[in-house]
C-alpha positions as CSV (number, residue, x, y, z in Angstrom):
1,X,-157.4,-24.8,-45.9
2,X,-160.4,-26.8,-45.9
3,X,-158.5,-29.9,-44.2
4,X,-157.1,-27.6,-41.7
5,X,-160.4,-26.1,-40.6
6,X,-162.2,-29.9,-40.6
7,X,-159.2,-30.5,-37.8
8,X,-159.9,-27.9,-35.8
9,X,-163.6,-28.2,-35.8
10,X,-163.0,-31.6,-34.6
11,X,-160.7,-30.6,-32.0
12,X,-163.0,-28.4,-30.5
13,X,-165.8,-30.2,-30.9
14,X,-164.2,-33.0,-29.2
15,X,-163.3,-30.6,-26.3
16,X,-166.4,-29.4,-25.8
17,X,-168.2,-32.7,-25.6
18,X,-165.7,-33.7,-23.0
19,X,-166.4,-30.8,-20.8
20,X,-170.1,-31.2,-21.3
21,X,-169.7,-35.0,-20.7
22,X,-171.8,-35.2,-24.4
23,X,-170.6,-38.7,-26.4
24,X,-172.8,-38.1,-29.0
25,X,-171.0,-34.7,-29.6
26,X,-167.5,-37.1,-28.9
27,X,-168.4,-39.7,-31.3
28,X,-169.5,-37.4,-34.1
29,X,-166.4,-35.8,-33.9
30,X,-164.2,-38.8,-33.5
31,X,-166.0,-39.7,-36.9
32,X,-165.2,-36.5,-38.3
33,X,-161.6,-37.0,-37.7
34,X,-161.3,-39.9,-38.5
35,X,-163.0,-39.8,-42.3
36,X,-160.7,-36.4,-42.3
37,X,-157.3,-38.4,-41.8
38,X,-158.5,-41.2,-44.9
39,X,-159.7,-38.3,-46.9
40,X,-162.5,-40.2,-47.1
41,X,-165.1,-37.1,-48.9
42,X,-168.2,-38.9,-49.2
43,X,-168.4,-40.1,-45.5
44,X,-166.5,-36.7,-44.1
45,X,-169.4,-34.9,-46.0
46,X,-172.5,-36.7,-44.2
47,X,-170.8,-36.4,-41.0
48,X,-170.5,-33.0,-41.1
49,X,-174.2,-33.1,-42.2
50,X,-174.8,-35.3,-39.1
51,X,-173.5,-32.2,-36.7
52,X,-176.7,-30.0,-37.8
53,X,-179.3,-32.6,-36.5
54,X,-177.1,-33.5,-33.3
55,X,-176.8,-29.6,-32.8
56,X,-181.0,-30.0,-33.4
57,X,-181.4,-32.8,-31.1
58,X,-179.4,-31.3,-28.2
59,X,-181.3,-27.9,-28.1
């Protein structure tokens, strides 16, 4: 459930920094994804900390 939720996140994530022409927002997701396909926990987990200070940094 978990894995599947981690993919959409991304997904949308990666839409929305596409229509808000963000990269940072693109690449963080692209990361996300990525570390989501190896099953790679310990990088997935401070990527997903990452998103709180890019939401931070973009208010």
């Amino acid at each position: 459930m978990i894995i599947k939720d981690l993919r959409q996140f991304a997904q949308r994530s990666q839409q929305w920094g596409k229509y808000y022409h963000c990269q940072s927002l693109i690449a963080c997701a692209n990361c996300l994804e990525t570390h989501r396909q190896k099953f790679d926990s310990e990088n997935l987990a401070k990527t997903v900390e990452s998103f709180s200070d890019l939401v931070r940094s973009l208010e």
